[in-house]
N, C-alpha and C positions, 0 to 999 in steps of 0.2 A: 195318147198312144193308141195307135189302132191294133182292135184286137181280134182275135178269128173265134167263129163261135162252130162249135164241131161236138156234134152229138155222138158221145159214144154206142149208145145203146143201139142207134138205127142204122146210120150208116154203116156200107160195104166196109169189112175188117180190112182187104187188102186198099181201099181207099182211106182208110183213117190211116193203117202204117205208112201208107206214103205220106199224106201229109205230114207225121211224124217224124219220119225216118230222114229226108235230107237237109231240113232246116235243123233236126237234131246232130247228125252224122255232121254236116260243116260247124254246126256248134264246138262241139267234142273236139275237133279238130282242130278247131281254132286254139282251144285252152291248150291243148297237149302241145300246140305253136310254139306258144310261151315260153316256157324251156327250150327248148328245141332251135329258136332263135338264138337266145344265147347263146346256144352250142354253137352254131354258124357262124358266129360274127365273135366268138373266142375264139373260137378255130382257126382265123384267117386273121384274128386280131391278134392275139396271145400263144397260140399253139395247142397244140395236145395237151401239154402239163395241165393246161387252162381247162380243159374239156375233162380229164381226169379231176378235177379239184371242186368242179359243178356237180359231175357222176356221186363225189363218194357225198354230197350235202343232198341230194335228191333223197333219198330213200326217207328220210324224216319229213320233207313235206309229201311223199306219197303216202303214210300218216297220215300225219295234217288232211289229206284230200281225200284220204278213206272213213277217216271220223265224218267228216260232210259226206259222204256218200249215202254212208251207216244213216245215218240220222235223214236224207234227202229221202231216201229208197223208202226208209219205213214210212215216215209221216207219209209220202205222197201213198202210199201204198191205203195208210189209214183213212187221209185225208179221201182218197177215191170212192172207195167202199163209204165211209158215211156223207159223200156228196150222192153218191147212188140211192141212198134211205134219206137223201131229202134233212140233213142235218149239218145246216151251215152255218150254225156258233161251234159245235162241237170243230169241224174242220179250221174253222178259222183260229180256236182257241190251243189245234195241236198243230199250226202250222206258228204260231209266236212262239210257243214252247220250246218247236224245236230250234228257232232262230235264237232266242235267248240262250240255249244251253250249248252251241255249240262254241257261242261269243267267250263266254267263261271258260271252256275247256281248251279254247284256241293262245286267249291273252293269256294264262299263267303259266302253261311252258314255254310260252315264248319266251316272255320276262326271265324266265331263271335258266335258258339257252344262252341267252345274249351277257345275263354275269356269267355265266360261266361257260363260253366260250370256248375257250381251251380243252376243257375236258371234253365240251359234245364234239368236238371235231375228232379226237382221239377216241372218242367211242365210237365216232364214226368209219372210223378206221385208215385216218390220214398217217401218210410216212409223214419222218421228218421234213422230207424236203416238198412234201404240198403241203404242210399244217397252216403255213401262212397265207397262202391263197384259198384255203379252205374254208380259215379264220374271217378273213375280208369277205369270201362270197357271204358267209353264216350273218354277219353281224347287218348287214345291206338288206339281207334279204327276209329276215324272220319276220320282220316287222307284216309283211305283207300278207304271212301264213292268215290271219282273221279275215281277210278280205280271199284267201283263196277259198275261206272254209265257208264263207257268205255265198258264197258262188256257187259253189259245190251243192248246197242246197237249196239254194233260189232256182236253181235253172232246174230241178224235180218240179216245185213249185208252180215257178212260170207257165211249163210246160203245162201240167194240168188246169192250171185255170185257162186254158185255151189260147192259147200265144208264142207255138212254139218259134214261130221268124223271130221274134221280141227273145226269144231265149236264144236262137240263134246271133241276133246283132247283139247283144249282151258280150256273146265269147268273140264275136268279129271286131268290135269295136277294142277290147284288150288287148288283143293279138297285132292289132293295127299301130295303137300305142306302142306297144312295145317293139315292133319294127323299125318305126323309127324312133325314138328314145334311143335302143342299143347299138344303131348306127351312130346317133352323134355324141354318146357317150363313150364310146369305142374309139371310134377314129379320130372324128377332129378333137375332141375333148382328151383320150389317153387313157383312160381311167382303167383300163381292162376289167378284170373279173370284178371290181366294186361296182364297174359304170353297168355292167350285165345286169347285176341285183340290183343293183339301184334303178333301173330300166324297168325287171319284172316288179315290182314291188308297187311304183306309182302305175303301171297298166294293170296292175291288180287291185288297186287303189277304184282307180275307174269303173272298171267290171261291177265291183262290189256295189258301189254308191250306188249306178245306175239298180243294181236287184233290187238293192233296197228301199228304193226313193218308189220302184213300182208297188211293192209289195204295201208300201204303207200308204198309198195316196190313188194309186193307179189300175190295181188288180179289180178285172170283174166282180172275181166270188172270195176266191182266197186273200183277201187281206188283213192285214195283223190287226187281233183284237184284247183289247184292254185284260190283262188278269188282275186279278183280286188278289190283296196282300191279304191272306188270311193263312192261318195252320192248313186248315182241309182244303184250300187254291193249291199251297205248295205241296200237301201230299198228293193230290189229283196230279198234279203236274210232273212229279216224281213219276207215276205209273203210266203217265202218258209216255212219257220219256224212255220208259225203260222200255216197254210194249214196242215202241218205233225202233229200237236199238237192235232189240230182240229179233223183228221181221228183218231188219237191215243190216243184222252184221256179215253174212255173208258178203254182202256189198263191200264193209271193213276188208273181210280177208280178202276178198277180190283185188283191192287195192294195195293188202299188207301182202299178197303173194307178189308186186311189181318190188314193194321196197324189199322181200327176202331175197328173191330172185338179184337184185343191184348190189345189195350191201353183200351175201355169200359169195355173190361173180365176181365182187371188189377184189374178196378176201380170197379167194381159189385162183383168180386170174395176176394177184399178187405176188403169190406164190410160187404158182409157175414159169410167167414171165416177165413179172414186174412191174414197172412203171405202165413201158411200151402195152402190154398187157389190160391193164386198166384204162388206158387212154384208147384201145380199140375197142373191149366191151364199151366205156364211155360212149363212144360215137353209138356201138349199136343200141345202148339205154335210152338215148332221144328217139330212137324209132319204137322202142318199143311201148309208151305211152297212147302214141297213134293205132296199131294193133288194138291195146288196152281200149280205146277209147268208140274203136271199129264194132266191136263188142260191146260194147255198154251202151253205145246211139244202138244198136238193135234190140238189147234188153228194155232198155228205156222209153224208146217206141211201143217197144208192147206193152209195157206195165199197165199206163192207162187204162188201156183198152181191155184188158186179161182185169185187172183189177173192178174197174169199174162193173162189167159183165158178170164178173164172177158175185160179187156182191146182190145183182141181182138175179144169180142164177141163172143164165145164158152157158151152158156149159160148151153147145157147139160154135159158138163165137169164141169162145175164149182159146178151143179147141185149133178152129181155125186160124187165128191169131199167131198162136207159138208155131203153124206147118211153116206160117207165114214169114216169120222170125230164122227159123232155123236153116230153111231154104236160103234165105237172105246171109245169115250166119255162113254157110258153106261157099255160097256164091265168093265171098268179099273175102275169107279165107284164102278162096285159089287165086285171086286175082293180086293180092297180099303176098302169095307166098313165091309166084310166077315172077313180081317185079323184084324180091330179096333173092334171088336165085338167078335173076338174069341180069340183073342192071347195078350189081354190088360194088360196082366202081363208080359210078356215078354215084348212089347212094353216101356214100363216104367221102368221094371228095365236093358233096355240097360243104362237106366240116373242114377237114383238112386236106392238105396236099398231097395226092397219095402215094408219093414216094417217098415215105417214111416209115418207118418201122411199124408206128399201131398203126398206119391206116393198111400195109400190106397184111399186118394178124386180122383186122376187121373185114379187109375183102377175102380172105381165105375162109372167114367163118361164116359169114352173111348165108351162103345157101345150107349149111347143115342148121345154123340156126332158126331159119326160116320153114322145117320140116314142121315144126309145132304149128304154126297158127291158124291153118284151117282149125283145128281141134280146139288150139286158144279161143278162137271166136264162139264155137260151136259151144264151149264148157260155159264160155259165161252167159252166150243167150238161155242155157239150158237152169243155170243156176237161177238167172234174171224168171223167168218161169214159178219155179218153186217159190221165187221170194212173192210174184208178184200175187198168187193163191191162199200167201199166208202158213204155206207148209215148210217151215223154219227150220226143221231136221234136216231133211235134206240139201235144203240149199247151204246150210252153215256146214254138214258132212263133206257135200263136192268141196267148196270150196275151200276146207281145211286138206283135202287132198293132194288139188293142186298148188295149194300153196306151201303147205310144209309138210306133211306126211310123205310126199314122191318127191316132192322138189329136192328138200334138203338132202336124202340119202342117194337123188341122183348128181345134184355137185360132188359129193364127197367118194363116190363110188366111179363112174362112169371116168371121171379124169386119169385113176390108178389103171382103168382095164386102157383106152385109150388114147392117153394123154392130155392134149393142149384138145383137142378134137373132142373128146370128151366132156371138155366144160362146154362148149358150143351146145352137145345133143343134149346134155340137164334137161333143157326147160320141155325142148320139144315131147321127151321120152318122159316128163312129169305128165304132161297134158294128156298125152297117148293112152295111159292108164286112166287118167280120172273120167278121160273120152269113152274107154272102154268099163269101166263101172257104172256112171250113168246110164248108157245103152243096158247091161244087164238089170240096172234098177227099174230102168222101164221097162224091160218086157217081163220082169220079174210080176211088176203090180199089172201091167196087162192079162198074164195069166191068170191072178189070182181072180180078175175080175170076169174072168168068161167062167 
């Protein structure tokens, strides 16, 4: 496997983000495919009910993809800093750590999801009348969750060992799978929303092996190295663990603010207009992944580089780096928020037909919902920042803000002052604030520093 060798230390900051930023950004892209395929070929295969019945099961594997996140962001974070001091057993010993621990926290809720069934669909918050297509997506699809969470952390990984193409055809090659998989499980085969999960599950199958098969055989610097069954291995490995979690849960809430945001708009867009209701947020939840992910290929791009510099004390690299980032952040926001505000009918009927009820409630929402995302993107390059320095307050503060400290009391509030339009602006007028606290927390510590 051919690999790209890229010096962070010396190379131009805006010539390393690039390299970074488009073989990551179609990465990112690729994975957030995944579902979002589904949703397309339910759409057109099964209906809305179908796109409703994927929506309410998502929000537990953006879980799933936030624990890999959690755990990707800090190791790579760790792993950076002591490749920068020239320490590469320690890197290699917290890069198996974190792949072992996520394996175990992935397989045993899966297993006691899949017996009980039933219940997680109903805590997920299915009517009567999706619990059985929610049942069939759940029980197709969990299986795959260990290979999504492999993923989730390989491609931090990949990246920093220098190879971010190799992390990008990683997520092209799944996405590709699953293109065609859910086409001839769909149509010629019949199978509807099983043949969907059943589709993402073996293209996430794929994804995974290939991380893994690098990681243990193929990686330059970062590859898995042997631990010691010993007491003091397994406490070492405990604090290594915790330390990567620590730096990376903002990353978690990052992810746990997509599944609050899906599972509350289930539950508030239920309410007010039901089924039809859920089946148009539905449609808009597969876009919103891509946003999510627009954000995190720009956080991600910088980490490296902020991380590694920072490690060796390069502070105006590091400096330049995030102008770098956030620039890019704002850019990709307007251009984001220009195409959900102009082209909302297109948008909607790659899913469904849109002369039906949720696809008329999702093109009437698409531009109030679309006021958030400059901010969305800009909150989590800014979080991406924090984490990737090691200053863990703030980044787990922002991102407990936007994710449920504004979030939840603007679903619960905004719909009573303006109804069905109300749930639409939640997320935007979540972001808006934690946009405007950040900006005050910066210029707060700039002052303090002149």
């Amino acid at each position: 496997m051919k690999r790209d060798t890229i010096d962070l230390s010396k190379v131009n900051v805006f010539t390393l983000f690039s390299k970074y930023f488009f073989p990551t950004l179609l990465g990112m892209l690729s994975m957030s495919a995944v579902t979002a395929i589904d949703g397309i070929f339910v759409g057109h295969g099964v209906g809305s009910d179908g796109i409703a019945a994927i929506n309410i099961c998502i929000p537990m594997l953006m879980i799933f993809t936030g624990v890999g996140l959690m755990v990707g962001a800090g190791c790579s974070v760790v792993a950076s800093i002591q490749l920068s001091k020239g320490k590469l057993k320690a890197a290699r010993l917290n890069v198996t750590q974190a792949m072992l621990f996520v394996t175990i926290v992935s397989v045993i809720p899966s297993m006691l999801m899949m017996i009980f069934s039933d219940a997680t669909a109903r805590m997920l918050g299915a009517s009567d009348y999706l619990l059985p297509m929610v049942k069939e997506y759940l029980l197709w699809f969990i299986p795959s969750w260990v290979f999504q969470i492999w993923i989730s952390v390989s491609l931090f990984i990949i990246r920093l060992d220098g190879a971010p193409k190799l992390a990008m055809l990683c997520s092209l090659i799944t996405a590709i799978v699953n293109i065609v998989l859910d086409w001839l499980f769909i149509f010629p085969l019949g199978w509807g929303v099983m043949g969907a999960a059943f589709a993402s599950s073996l293209s996430l199958a794929v994804g995974g092996v290939i991380a893994i098969i690098y990681l243990a055989f193929h990686a330059r610097q970062l590859r898995f190295h042997p631990l010691k069954m010993s007491v003091k291995s397994l406490k070492l490995s405990i604090r290594n663990i915790s330390y990567q979690c620590r730096i990376g849960s903002s990353a978690l809430l990052g992810e746990a603010t997509l599944a609050v945001l899906m599972f509350i708009g289930n539950q508030v867009f239920m309410r007010y207009l039901g089924d039809n209701g859920v089946g148009a947020f539905g449609i808009t939840c597969y876009y919103i992944p891509f946003v999510f992910m627009v954000g995190n290929a720009i956080a991600q791009s910088a980490q490296p580089i902020i991380s590694y510099n920072f490690g060796l004390g390069y502070k105006k690299r590091v400096a330049d780096t995030e102008k770098i980032a956030l620039t890019t952040a704002i850019v990709c926001g307007v251009i984001v928020t220009a195409a959900f505000s102009l082209c909302p009918e297109l948008l909607v009927g790659l899913f469904v037909e849109t002369d039906n009820t949720a696809a008329r409630l999702a093109i009437a929402g698409f531009p109030y919902f679309s006021v958030g995302f400059v901010f969305f993107i800009v909150n989590l390059s800014a979080v991406g920042y924090f984490q990737s320095v090691e200053r863990v307050k703030p980044a787990t503060i922002f991102a407990l803000f936007r994710g449920f400290i504004f979030l939840i009391p603007s679903f619960l509030i905004l719909p009573q002052i303006l109804g069905a339009t109300g749930i639409w602006l939640a997320m935007p007028f979540s972001e808006i604030l934690t946009c405007a606290c950040i900006a005050a927390f910066y210029l707060f510590c700039k002052w303090n520093v002149k």
